[in-house]
N, C-alpha and C positions, 0 to 999 in steps of 0.2 A: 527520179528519172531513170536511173538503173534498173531500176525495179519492172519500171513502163518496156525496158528495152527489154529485158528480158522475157517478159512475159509475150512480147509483139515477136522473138527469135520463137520461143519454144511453139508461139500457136500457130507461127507458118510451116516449122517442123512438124507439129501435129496435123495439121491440113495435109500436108505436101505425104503424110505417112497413110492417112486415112483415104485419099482420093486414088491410089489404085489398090483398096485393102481389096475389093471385091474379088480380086485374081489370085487373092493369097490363102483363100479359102481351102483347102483341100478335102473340106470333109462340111456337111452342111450343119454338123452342129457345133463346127468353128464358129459360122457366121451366127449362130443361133445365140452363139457364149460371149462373143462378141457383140453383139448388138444389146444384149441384156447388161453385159457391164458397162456398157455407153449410155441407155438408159438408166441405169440405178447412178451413176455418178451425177447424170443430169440433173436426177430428180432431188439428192445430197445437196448439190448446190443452187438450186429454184428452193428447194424447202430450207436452205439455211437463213434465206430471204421472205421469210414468212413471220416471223415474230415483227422482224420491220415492220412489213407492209402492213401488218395487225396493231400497228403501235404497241404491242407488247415488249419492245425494246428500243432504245434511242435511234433515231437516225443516225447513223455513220456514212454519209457520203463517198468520204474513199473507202474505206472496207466494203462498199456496196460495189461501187465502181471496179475494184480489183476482183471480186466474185465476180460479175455479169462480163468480165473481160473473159475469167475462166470457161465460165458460160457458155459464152459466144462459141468457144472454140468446141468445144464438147457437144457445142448442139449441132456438128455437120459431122460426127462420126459416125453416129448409127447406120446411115442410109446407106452404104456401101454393103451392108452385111443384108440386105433385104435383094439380093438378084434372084434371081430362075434358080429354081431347087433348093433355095434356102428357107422351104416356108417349114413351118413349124415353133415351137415353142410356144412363148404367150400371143404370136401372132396371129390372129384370123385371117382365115384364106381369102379372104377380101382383099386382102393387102396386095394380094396378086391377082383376082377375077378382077378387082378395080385399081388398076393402075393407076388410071388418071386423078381417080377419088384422089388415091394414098397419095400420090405425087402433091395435087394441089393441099392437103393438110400438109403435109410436110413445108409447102413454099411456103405456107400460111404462117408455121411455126419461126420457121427461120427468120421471113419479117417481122415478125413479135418481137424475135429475139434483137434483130438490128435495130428496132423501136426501145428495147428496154435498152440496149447497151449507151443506147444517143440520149436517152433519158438520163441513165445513170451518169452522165459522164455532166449532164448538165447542175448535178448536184443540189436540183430541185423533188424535194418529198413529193410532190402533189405528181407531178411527173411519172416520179419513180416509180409511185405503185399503181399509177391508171395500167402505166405498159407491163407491169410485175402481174396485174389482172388481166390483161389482155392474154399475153406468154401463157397463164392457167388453161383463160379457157381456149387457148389451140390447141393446148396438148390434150386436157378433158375432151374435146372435138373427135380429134384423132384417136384416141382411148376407147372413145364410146363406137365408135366406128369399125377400127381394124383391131384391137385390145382383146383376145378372152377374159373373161370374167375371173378373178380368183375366188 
């Protein structure tokens, strides 16, 4: 229960830090540096969730559940760092000529994300990894769309 509480403290502090980061920006490859370590942590904890969903290793329901809580929180910091003048990096200029595209992947993803978290929480496998494949292909979506190529 501590553990729940703390983790529900530290991802309203993280929200509550993320939601005016866009004004904190001072230089556009803050946002660029920022954005890219919000993704790479995301994708740390979606790919630590991959041997699961693969059956390559046991189901852990709360180790699942306590990741997809991280999850959750991680997946609404990127978007602060993608405003007016912040294009560049691995981002294609799409991300800004199509607003509305970027925006609806983005809504897309995030309900993925609140489908795998009500999953995980439900501490059914069958569950877990319909919405663990769903979360893939939003972000593959968005990837293939606004993503350069490496």
């Amino acid at each position: 229960m501590k553990k729940r509480i703390l983790i529900t403290a530290i991802s309203a502090v993280m929200v509550a830090v993320a939601t005016p980061a866009s004004a904190q920006f001072a230089k556009p490859e803050q946002a660029i540096s920022y954005r890219q370590a919000s993704m790479a942590l995301i994708g740390s904890h979606f790919g630590r969730m991959a041997p699961v969903a693969k059956k390559e290793v046991p189901f852990d329901a709360a180790a699942i559940a306590a990741n997809v809580e991280v999850l959750s929180v991680l997946a609404q910091l990127p978007w602060a760092a993608f405003g007016a003048g912040t294009e560049g990096g691995d981002t294609k200029p799409e991300a800004w000529s199509d607003a509305a595209g970027f925006k609806k992947d983005q809504d897309d993803f995030l309900g993925a994300i609140e489908k795998l978290q009500v999953a995980s929480k439900s501490g059914d496998f069958d569950a877990f990894r319909v919405a663990f494949g769903n979360v893939g292909k939003s972000c593959k979506t968005c990837h293939d769309a606004y993503r350069k190529e490496k």
